[in-house]
C-alpha positions in Angstrom: 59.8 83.2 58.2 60.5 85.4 55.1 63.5 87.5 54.9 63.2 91.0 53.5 65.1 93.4 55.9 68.8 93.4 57.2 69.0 93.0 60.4 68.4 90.7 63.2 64.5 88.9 62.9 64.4 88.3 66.3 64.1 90.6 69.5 61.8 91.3 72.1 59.7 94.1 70.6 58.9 94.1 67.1 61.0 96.8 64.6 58.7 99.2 63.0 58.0 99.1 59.0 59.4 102.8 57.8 57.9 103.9 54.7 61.8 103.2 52.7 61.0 100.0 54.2 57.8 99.2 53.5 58.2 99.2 49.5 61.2 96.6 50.4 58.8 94.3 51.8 55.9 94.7 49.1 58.9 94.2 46.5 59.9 90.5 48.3 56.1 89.5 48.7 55.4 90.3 44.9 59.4 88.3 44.0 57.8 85.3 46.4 54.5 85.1 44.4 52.5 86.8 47.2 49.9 89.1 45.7 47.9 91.5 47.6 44.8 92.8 46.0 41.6 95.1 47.5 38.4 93.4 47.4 35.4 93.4 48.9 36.6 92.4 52.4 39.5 94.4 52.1 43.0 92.9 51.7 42.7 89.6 49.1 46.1 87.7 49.3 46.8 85.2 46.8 49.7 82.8 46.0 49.8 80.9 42.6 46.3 81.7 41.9 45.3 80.2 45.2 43.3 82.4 48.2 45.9 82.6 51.3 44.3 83.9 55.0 45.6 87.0 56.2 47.2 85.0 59.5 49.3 82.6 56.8 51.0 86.2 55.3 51.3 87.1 58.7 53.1 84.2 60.0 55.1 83.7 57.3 56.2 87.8 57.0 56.5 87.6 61.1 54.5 90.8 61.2 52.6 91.8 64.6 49.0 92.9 64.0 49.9 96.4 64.2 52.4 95.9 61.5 50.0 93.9 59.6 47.0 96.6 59.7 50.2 98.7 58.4 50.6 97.5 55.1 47.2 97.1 54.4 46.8 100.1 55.0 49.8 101.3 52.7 48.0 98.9 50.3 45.0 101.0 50.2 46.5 104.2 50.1 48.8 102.8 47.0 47.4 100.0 45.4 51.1 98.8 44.9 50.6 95.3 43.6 49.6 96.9 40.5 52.4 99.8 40.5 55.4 97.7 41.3 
């Protein structure tokens, strides 16, 4: 599990992903390698030139579904692989 937030990672519910904070985590995917870009199927994530599946980023970001659907949406409205 990737680190990107202060805080404890583990609870019982998960913390939500403020706007201040969401630009945090888009900032440590893009220092990681992670690269989020809008295709045809929506969200394309790719590592090192290689296609990752949304559950691996998901897994390895621990983000819930709802947090998930979250930042792709914030990736649509922003387009911040490109920005940042």
């Amino acid at each position: 599990m990737k680190s990107w937030r202060n805080g404890k990672n583990t609870s019982l519910w998960a913390r939500p992903i403020y706007a201040q904070d969401m630009l945090l985590l888009i900032k440590a995917m893009i220092e990681d390698g992670l690269v989020g870009t809008i295709g045809t199927r929506g969200v394309e994530w790719q590592h090192s030139g290689y296609s990752i599946m949304p559950i691996a980023v998901r897994e390895a970001w621990a983000l819930t579904p709802s947090q998930y659907k979250r930042v792709c949406d914030y990736i649509y409205e922003n387009d911040c692989f490109h920005t940042v």
